[in-house]
C-alpha positions in Angstrom: -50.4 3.3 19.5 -47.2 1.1 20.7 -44.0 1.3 19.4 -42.9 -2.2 17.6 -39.6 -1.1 16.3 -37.0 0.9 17.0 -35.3 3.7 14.4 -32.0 6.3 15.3 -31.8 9.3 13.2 -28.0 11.1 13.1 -28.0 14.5 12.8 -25.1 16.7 12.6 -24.2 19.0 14.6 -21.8 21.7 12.7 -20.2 23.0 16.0 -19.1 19.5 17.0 -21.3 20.3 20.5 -22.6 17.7 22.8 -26.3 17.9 23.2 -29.3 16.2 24.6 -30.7 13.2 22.1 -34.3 13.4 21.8 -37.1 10.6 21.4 -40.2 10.1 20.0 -42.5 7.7 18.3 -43.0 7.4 14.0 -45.9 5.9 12.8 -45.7 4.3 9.2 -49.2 2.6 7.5 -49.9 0.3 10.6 -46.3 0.0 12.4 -45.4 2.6 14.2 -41.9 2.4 16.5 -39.7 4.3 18.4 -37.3 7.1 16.7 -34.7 8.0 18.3 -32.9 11.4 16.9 -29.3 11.4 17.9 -26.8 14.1 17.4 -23.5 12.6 15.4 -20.2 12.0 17.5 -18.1 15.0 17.7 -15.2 15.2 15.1 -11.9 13.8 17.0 -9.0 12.0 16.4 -9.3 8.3 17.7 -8.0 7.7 21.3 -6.2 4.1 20.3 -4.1 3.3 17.1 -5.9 0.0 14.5 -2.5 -2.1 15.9 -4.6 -1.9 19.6 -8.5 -2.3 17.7 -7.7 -4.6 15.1 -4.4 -6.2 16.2 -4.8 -8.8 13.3 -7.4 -9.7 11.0 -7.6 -12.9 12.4 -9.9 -11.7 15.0 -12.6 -11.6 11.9 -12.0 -15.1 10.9 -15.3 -15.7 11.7 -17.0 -12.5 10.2 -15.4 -13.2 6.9 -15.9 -17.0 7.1 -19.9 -15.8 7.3 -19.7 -13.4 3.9 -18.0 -16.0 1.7 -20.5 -18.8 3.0 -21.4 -19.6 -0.6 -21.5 -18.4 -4.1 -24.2 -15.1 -5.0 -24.9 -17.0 -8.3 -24.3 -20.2 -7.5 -25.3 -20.9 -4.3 -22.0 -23.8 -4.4 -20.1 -23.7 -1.0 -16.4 -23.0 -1.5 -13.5 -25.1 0.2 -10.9 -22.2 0.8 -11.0 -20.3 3.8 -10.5 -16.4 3.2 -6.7 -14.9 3.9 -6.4 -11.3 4.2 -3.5 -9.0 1.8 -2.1 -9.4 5.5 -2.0 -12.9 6.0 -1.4 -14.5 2.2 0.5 -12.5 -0.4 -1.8 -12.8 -3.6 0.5 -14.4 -6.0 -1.9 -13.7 -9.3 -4.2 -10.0 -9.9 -6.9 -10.5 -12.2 -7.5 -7.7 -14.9 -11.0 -6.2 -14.8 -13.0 -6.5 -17.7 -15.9 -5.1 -16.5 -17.8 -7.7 -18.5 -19.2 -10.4 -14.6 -18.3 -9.1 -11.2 -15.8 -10.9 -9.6 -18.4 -12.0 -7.1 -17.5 -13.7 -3.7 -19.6 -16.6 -1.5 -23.0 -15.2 0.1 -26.2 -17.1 -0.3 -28.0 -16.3 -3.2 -30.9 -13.4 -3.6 -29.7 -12.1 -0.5 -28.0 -8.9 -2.6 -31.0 -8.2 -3.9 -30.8 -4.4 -2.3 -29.4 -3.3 1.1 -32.0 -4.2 3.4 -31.6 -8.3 2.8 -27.9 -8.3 2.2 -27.3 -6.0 6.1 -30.0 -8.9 7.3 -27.9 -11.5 6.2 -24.1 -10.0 7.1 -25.0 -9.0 10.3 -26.2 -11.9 11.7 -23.5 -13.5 14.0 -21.8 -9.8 14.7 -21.4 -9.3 18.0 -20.6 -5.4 17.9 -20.6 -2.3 15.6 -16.8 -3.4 14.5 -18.2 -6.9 13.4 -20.8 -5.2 11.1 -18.4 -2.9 9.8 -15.9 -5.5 8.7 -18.5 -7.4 7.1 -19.9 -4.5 5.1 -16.2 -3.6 4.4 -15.3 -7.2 3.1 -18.1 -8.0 1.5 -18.3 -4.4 -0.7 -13.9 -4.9 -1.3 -14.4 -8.9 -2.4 -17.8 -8.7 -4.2 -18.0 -5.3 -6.0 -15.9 -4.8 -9.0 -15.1 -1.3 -11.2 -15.1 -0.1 -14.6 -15.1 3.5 -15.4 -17.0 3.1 -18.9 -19.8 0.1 -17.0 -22.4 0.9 -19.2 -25.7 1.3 -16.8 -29.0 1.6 -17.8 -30.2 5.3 -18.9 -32.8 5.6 -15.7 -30.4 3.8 -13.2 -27.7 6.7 -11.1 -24.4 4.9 -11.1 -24.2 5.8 -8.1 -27.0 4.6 -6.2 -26.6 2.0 -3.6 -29.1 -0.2 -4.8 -28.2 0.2 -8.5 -24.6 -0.6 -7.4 -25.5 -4.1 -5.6 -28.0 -4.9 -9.0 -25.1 -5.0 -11.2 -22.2 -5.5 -8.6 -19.9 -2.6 -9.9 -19.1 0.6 -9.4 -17.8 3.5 -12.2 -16.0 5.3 -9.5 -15.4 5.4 -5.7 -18.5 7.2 -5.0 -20.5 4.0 -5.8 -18.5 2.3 -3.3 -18.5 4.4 -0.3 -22.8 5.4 -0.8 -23.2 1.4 -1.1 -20.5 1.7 2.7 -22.8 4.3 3.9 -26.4 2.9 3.1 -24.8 -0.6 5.3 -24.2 1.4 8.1 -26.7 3.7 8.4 -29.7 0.1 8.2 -27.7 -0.5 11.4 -27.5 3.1 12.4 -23.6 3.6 12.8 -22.8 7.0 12.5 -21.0 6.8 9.0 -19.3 9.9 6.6 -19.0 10.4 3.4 -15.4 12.5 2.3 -14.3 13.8 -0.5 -11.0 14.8 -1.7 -7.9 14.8 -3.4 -5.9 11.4 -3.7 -2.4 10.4 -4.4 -3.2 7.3 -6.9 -0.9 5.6 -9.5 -2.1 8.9 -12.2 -0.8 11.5 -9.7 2.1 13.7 -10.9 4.0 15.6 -8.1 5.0 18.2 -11.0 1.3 18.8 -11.2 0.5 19.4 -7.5 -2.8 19.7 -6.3 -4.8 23.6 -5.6 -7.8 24.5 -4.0 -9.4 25.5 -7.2 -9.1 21.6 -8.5 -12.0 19.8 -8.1 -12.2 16.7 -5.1 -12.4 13.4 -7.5 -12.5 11.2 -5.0 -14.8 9.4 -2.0 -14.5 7.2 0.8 -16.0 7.2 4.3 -15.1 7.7 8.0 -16.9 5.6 10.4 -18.3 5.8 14.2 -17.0 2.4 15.5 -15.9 1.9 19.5 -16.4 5.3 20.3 -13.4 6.9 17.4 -13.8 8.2 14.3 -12.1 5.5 11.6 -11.2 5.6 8.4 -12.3 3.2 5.4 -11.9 3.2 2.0 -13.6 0.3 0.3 -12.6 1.8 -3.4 -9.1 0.8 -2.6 -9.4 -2.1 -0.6 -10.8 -3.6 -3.5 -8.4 -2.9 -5.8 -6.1 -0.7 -7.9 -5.3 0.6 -11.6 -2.1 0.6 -12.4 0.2 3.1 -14.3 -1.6 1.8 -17.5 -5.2 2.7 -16.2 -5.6 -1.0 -16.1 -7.6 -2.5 -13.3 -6.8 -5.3 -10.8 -9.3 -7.1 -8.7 -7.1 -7.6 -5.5 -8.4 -7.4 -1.5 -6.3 -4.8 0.5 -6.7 -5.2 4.1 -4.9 -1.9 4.6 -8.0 0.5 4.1 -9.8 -0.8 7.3 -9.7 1.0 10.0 -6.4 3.2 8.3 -4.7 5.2 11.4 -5.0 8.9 10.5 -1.3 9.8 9.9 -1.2 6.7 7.2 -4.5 7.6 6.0 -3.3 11.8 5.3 -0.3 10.9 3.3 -2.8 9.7 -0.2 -6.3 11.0 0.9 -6.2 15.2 1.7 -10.5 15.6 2.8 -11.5 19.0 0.6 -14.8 20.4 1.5 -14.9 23.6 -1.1 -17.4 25.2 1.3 -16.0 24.6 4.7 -12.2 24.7 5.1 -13.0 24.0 8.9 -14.5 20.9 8.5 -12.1 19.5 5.5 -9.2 20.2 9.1 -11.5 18.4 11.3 -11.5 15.5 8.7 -8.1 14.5 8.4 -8.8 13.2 12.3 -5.1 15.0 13.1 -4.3 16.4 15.9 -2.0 19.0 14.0 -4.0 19.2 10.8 -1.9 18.9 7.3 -1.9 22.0 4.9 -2.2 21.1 1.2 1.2 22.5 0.3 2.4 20.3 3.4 0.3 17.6 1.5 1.9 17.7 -1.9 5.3 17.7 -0.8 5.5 14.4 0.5 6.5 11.6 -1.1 3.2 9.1 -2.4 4.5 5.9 -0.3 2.5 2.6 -1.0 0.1 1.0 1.0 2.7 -1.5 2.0 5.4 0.7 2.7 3.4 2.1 5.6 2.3 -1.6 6.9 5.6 -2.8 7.0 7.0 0.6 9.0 9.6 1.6 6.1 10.9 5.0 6.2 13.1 6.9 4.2 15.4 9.9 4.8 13.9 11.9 2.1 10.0 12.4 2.1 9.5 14.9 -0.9 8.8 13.5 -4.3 11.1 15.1 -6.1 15.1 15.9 -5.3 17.1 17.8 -6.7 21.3 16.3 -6.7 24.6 16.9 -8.2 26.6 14.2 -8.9 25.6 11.7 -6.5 22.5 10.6 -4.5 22.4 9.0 -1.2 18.9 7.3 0.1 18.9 6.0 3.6 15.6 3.4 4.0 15.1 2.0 7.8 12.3 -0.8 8.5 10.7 -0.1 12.1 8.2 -3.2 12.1 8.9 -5.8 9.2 12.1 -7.0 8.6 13.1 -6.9 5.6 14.9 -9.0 4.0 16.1 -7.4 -0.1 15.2 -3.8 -1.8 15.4 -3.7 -5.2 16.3 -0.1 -6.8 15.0 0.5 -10.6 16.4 3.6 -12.8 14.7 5.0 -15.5 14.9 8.7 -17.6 11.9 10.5 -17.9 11.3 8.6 -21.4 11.7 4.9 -19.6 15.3 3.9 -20.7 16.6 1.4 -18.2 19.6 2.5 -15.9 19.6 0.5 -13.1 23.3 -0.1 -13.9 23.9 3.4 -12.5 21.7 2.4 -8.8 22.8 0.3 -6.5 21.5 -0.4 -2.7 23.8 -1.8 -0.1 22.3 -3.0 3.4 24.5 -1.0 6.2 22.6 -3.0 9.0 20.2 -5.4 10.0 17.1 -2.4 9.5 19.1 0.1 7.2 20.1 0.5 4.1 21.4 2.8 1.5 20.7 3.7 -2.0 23.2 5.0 -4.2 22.1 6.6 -7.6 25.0 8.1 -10.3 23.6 8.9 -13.1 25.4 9.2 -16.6 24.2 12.8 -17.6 22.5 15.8 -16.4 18.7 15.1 -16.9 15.1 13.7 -15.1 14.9 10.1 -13.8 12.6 8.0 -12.3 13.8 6.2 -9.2 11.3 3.1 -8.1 12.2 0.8 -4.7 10.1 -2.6 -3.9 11.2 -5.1 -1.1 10.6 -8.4 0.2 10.3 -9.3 3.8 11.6 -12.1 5.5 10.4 -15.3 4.7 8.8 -14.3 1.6 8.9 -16.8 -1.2 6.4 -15.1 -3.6 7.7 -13.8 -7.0 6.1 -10.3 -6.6 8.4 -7.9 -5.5 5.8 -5.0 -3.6 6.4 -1.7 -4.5 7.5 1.0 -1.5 8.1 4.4 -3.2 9.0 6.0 -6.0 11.1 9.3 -6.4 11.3 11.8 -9.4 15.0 12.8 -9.5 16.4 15.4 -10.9 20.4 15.7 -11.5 21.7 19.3 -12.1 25.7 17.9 -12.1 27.8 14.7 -12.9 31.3 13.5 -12.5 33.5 13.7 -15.6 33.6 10.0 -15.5 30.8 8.4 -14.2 30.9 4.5 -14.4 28.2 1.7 -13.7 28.2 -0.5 -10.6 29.1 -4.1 -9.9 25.8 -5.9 -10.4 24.6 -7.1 -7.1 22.7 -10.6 -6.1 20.3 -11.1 -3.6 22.8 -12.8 -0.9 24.6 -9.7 -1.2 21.8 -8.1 0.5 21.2 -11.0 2.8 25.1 -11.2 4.4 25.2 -7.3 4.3 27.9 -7.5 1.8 30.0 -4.2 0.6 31.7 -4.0 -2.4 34.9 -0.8 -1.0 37.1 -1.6 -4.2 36.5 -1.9 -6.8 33.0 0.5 -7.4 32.5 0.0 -10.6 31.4 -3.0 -13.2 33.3 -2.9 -16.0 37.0 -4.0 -15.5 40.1 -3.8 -18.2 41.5 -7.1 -19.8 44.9 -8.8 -18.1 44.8 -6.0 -15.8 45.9 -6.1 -11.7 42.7 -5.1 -9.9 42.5 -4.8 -6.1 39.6 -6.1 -4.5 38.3 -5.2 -0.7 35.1 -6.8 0.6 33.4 -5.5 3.8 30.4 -8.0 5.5 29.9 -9.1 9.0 28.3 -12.4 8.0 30.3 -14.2 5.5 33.2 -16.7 6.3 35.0 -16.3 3.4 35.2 -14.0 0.1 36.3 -15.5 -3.1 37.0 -13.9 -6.9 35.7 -17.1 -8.6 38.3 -19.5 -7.1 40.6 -17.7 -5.7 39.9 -17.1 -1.8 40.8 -13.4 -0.8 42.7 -12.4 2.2 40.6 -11.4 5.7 42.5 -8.4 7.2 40.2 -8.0 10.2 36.8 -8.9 11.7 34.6 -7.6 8.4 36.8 -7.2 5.7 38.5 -9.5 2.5 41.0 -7.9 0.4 43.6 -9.0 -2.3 45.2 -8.0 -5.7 44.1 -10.4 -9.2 45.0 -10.6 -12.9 41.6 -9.9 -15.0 40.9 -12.2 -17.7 42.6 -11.6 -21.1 39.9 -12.1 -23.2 37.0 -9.5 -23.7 33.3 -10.5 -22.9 34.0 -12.4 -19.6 33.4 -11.8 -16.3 34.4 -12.3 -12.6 32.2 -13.2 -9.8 32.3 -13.0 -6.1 31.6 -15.5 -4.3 31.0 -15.6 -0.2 30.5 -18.7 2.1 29.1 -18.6 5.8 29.8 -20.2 9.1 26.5 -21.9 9.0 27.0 -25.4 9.2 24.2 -25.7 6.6 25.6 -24.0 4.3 29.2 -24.1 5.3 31.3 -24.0 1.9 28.4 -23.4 -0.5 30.0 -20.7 -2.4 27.0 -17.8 -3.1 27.5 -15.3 -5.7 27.5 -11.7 -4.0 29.0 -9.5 -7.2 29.7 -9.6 -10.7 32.3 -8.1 -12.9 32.1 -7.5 -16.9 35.7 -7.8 -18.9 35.6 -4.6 -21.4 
C-alpha cells in the first residue's frame, strides 16, 4: 500500500503533558494515506499580545479581498473593497429578519458543505493565521442569526453543514461548530468553550452561579504557536436591549487578548473546574464572584484603551457621584453621559462630564431624589465624523442621600469638551430673572469667554470671570460663548454653555 494523502488527528491530553506524536498509515476504499495522531498544544496563555500578531487588519487585505470575490447567489463581482469595524465606522446596522442571509461575495456552489468552501478560502493562505481569518470573516460576514429560524425536523441546528445550507445560525453554538469543522479540514488544533457571557440581557442584580447553566459557545484556537481566542457569534453581530438583531462585522473578536476576552466570556466546564481556569488563558485565573463584579464594558471601550475609576457595575453614593474616565490609546475627542431611573425617565439634566485634560475626564451625577438610576457613557474619537455615538459602559447607580436642594446643570455643547472648558460659577442651569449672577470660566484653550455679547474678564492664564444682569423676562436664556487663538477660527464665537431664565 502507499500513502497518497496525508491526515493529523488531535487528541487531548487532560494533563496538558508533552508527549511523543505517533504515525501510521489509514486505508479508506482504494486511498489509503498517512495519519498522523498528534497530542493537542498544552493549555497556556499566549506569549505575544494581538497588537504584536495582528497589528492591523490591514495585513488581511488580501485574505478578505479572496472571501468577498463574488456574490454566493449571484456569482456578480462587487466594486467595494472590504473595511474592517476597525478601519470604517458602519454608519447604518441592518435588522435581522431571519427571512435571506445577509450573504457576502464567494463564488457560487462553493458553500455547498465544508469540504468545498475550506478548498476554496484557503487557497492563497500562506499560514495557519491566514486560514483562520478567512474562516473567521467569512462565517462573521456570511452567516446570519435568528433564534426562532425554523429548520427542517431531520436537520440539527447545529450542525456545520446544516448551518452553511441555510446560512444561519439559532444560537452561537452553530457558529463556533461551523469555526471548528474549518479548522479541523486543515487540522489546526481548534476548541470549543462554553460559558457564561455578559451580553446586552445581562443583569448585574442577577449575577451569575455555578448552578446556572453555560448558554453560550465560542472557540479558542491553535495559531503561531498560542492559544487565541475567537468568537465568530459576536463578530457577526449583536441584539440589542430589545432582543433585536443587527447584522454588523466586529473585528474585535479575532484573536481577543485574554484579559479583554475574561471581562464578557467566564469558560464553565460543570465537570472540570480545572480546565474551565486553564481556559480563561490567565496567568492569575478570574473567580466568578471576581467575574460578576466587574463592570460589562463594550467591545469598543476596550479597543480604544478607556478606563474608568470605578469597575463594579453597581455603586452605591450619597449625594454626589464622581467618575474619573482616562483614554490610554485612542484619543478621544467628546463623552456623552445619559441619566435615566430604573423606569427610563430622562435625567441627564442632573449629569454632566467635564474634560480635566487632554486623556481625562470627569463625570458628575446629582441626582434629584433617593432612588435607582441608570448611568450610560458613549464617546467619539478624534476625527470621527459619523453620527453614531459608540457606547463604552453603563453603570447601575444607586443613591442612598441627596442635598436639600439639588439643582440641574448648565447644558453643555460639544466645544465645551473640545477646549476643556469648566463652568466654576455658576453650577447650575436655571438662573432667576433681572438678577446679578457671577460668572467664572476655567479652560486652557480658549481666547476669550463671552455671556452672549458681553466679553468677560481673564484674571489669569485659564480663567474668565465677571458679574451680569439676567434677562427680565421668563423663558430666555444665556449662552456662553468662547473663541480661540487659532487663526482659523480666530473670533468665531462657539457656544460652550447654556442658561434657562426661570
Amino acid at each position: 500500500m502507499f500513502c497518497c494523502g496525508s491526515v493529523d488527528v488531535y487528541v487531548s491530553n487532560p494533563h496538558g503533558e508533552d508527549t511523543e506524536n505517533v504515525s501510521g498509515c489509514f486505508l479508506s476504499g482504494f486511498k489509503g494515506g498517512k495519519l498522523t495522531r498528534k497530542v493537542t498544544p498544552k493549555t497556556a496563555p499566549p506569549k505575544e499580545k494581538k497588537k504584536v500578531v495582528v497589528p492591523s487588519p490591514y495585513m488581511f487585505m488580501h485574505i478578505d479581498e479572496h472571501v468577498r470575490k463574488k456574490s454566493v447567489r449571484t456569482g456578480e463581482p462587487v466594486t467595494s473593497s472590504p473595511k474592517s469595524i476597525e478601519l470604517q465606522e458602519i454608519e447604518e446596522e441592518d435588522e435581522w429578519t431571519g427571512n435571506d442571509p445577509p450573504q457576502h461575495e464567494t463564488p457560487e456552489n462553493v458553500a455547498r458543505n465544508v469540504k468545498s468552501l475550506v478548498t476554496y478560502l484557503v487557497g492563497p493562505c500562506k499560514s495557519d493565521m491566514e486560514k483562520v481569518r478567512a474562516f473567521y470573516y467569512w462565517i462573521c460576514n456570511n452567516i446570519g442569526f435568528d433564534r426562532k429560524y425554523n429548520y427542517p425536523k431531520r436537520e440539527s441546528p447545529n450542525d456545520p453543514n446544516v448551518v452553511l445550507r441555510h446560512g444561519t445560525a439559532m444560537s452561537s453554538e452553530g457558529y463556533t461548530n461551523l469555526f471548528s469543522a474549518l479548522c479541523r479540514s486543515v487540522s489546526i488544533p481548534v476548541k470549543k468553550l462554553k460559558g457564561y457571557v455578559k451580553d446586552t440581557r445581562y443583569d448585574p442584580e442577577e449575577p451569575f452561579t455555578q448552578l446556572d447553566e453555560p448558554e453560550h459557545a465560542w472557540n479558542a484556537v491553535y495559531v503561531g504557536h498560542d492559544w487565541r481566542f475567537v468568537d465568530c457569534a459576536w463578530g457577526s453581530g449583536f441584539e440589542d436591549e430589545e432582543g433585536i438583531y443587527h447584522k454588523r462585522y466586529e473585528e474585535f473578536w479575532f484573536m481577543t487578548d485574554p484579559e479583554n476576552f475574561i471581562n464578557d466570556h467566564f469558560p464553565y466546564l460543570r465537570n472540570d473546574p480545572l480546565s474551565s481556569d486553564m481556559w480563561q488563558l490567565l496567568k492569575r485565573p478570574v473567580t466568578l464572584e471576581e467575574y460578576n463584579k466587574t463592570v460589562r464594558t463594550e467591545a469598543v471601550t476596550r479597543d480604544w484603551g478607556v478606563e474608568f475609576s470605578h469597575r463594579e457595575p453597581i455603586i452605591v453614593f450619597r449625594k454626589e457621584l464622581h467618575i474619573i474616565v482616562k483614554t490610554t490609546i485612542v484619543p478621544i475627542m467628546q463623552i456623552t453621559a445619559t441619566l435615566d431611573t430604573s423606569d427610563k425617565v430622562n435625567m441627564d439634566a442632573y449629569v454632566a462630564t467635564f474634560r480635566d485634560s487632554e486623556d481625562h475626564y470627569k463625570i458628575l451625577a446629582r441626582p434629584p431624589s433617593c432612588g435607582v438610576y441608570i448611568l450610560k457613557l458613549a464617546g467619539k474619537r478624534e476625527g470621527d465624523t459619523q453620527p453614531r455615538t459608540p457606547g463604552l459602559v453603563k453603570y447601575i447607580l444607586k443613591c442612598t442621600d441627596i442635598n436639600n436642594l439639588v439643582k440641574t446643570f448648565p447644558f453643555s455643547y460639544t466645544a465645551a469638551q473640545t477646549l476643556q472648558v469648566c463652568v466654576l460659577e455658576p453650577t447650575y442651569r436655571d438662573l432667576e430673572p433681572n438678577s446679578p449672577v457671577k460668572f467664572r470660566i476655567a479652560s486652557p484653550f480658549v481666547a476669550d469667554v463671552y455671556i452672549e455679547d458681553l466679553l468677560l474678564e481673564k484674571i489669569d492664564d485659564y480663567t474668565w470671570e465677571g458679574e451680569i444682569l439676567t434677562p427680565k423676562k421668563s423663558g430666555q436664556f444665556l449662552v456662553v460663548y468662547g473663541t480661540t487663538a487659532d487663526a482659523s477660527d480666530h473670533r468665531r464665537k462657539q457656544p460652550l454653555y447654556k442658561f434657562n431664565i426661570l
